[in-house]
C-alpha positions in Angstrom: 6.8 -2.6 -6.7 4.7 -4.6 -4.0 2.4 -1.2 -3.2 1.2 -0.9 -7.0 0.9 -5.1 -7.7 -1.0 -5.2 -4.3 -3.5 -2.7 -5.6 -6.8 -4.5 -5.1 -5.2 -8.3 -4.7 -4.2 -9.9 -2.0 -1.2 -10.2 -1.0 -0.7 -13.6 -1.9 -0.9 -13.1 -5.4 1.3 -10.5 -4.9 3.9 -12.7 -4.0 3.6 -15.2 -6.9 4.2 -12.1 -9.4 7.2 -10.9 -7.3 8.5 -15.0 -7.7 7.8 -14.3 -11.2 10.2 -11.2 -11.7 12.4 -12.8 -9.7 13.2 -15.8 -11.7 13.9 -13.8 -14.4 16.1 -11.5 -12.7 13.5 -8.4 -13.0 13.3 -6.8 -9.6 15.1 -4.0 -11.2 13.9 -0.5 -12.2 16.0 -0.4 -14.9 14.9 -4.1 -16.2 11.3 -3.2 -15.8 11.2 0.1 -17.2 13.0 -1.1 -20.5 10.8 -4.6 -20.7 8.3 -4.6 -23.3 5.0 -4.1 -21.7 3.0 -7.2 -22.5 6.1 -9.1 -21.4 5.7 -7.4 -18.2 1.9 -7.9 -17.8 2.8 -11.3 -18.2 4.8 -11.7 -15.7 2.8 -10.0 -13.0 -0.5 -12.1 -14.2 -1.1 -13.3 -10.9 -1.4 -9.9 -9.4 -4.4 -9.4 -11.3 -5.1 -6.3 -13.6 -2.2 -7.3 -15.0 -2.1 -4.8 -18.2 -3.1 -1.8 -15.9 -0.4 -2.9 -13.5 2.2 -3.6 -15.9 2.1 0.3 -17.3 2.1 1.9 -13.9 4.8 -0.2 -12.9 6.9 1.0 -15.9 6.1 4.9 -15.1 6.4 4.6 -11.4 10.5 2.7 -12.7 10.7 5.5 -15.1 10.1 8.0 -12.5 12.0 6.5 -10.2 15.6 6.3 -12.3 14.8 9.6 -14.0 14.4 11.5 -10.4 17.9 9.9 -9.2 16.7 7.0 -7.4 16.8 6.4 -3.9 19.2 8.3 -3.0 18.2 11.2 -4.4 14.5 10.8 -3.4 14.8 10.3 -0.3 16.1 13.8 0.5 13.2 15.3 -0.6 11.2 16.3 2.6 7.4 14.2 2.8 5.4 16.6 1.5 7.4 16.7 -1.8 8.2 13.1 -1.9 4.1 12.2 -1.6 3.4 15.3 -3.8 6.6 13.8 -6.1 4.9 10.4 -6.0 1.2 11.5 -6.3 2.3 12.7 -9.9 3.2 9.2 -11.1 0.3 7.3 -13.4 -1.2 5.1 -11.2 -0.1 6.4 -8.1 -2.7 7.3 -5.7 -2.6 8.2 -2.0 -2.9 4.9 -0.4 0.5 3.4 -2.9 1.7 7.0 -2.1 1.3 6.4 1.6 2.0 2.9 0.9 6.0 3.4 -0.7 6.4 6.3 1.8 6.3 4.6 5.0 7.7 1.1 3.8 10.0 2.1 1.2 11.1 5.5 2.4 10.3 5.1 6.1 8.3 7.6 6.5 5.6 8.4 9.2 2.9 8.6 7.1 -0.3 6.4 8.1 -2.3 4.2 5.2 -5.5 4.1 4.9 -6.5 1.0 3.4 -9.9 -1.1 3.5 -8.5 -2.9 6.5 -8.5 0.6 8.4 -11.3 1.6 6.9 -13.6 -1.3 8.1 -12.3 -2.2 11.6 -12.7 1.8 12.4 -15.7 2.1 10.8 -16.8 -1.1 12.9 -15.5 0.3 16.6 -17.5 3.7 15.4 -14.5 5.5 15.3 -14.5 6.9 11.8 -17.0 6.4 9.1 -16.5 4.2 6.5 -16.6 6.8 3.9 -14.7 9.5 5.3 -12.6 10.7 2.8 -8.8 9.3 2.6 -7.0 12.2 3.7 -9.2 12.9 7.1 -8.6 9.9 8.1 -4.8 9.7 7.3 -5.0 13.0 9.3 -6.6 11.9 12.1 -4.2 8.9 12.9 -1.2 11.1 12.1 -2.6 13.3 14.7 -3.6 10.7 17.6 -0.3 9.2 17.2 3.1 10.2 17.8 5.0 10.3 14.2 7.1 7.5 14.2 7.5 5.4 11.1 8.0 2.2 12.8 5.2 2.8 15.1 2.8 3.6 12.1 3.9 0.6 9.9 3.7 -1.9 13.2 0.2 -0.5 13.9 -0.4 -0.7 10.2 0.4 -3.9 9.8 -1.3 -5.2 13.0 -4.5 -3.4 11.4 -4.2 -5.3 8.2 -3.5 -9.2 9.6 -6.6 -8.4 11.8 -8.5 -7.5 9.0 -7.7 -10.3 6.8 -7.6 -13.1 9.7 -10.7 -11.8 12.1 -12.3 -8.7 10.8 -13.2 -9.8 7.4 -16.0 -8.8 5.1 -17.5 -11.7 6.9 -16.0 -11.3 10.0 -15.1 -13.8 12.9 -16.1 -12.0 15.5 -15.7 -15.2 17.7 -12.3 -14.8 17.5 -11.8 -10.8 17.6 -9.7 -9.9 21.1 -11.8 -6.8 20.9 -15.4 -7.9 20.3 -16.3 -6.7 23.9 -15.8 -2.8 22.4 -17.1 -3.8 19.1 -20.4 -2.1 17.5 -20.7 -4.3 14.9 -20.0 -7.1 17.4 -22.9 -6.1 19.7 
């Protein structure tokens, strides 16, 4: 649920619609799926796009219970479960990447404006290159490992949101020294 109510939010927002469902005992497939869908959009308000996010939170649920669950997903192989997921409204390949790795554990690597701009910054990719190169090229450089990707993935993003911002705080960036933007 977090990778599709985090689409273009942050995180924090996130949360308060997640504190939402929770008090009303929705953090369930089943309860989503059936909820009317203004109810839902409701809910999730502070998430942002809330009506957009509401319906492909109902078809990613929908999918979800009607291809077994869990259990039954997660014995598809990666390349079916991301082509699986891919197929879902509102599902791109970042929340693809995004519920493979964290939900499914998975060593798939996101690419997320986070990555996108502290790469882009050291010169090491450009900022445009498209979504699957990229994802390529970490999967490549790195061994595949799901916890390694989602540490590194994770250290990428609270740099990016603490030091490497859209303004960033280059004062404060442990690796300023190798930095392009920085210099």
């Amino acid at each position: 649920m977090g990778a599709i109510l985090t689409q273009n939010t942050a995180w924090t927002n996130v949360e308060k619609a997640i504190s939402n469902l929770k008090a009303v005992d929705c953090l369930d497939p089943t309860r989503i799926a059936g909820m009317p869908t203004l109810d839902l959009g409701q809910l999730i308000k502070p998430s942002g796009y809330f009506n957009v996010k509401a319906k492909r939170l109902q078809a990613l649920c929908i999918w979800y219970q009607e291809n077994g669950g869990y259990r039954k997903l997660s014995q598809l192989d990666t390349v079916q479960l991301r082509q699986a997921l891919l197929s879902v409204y509102g599902i791109g390949p970042e929340t693809a990447d995004d519920i493979l790795l964290y939900a499914f554990e998975r060593p798939v690597f996101v690419i997320d404006t986070y990555t996108r701009r502290l790469f882009s910054r050291l010169e090491l990719f450009q900022k445009d290159l498209p979504y699957e190169t990229m994802r390529t090229e970490f999967e490549t450089a790195l061994p595949a490992n799901s916890r390694l990707f989602s540490e590194y993935h994770a250290l990428i993003v609270s740099h990016g949101k603490d030091i490497c911002r859209n303004r960033p705080r280059c004062d404060g960036c442990c690796i300023r020294d190798i930095c392009s933007y920085y210099g």
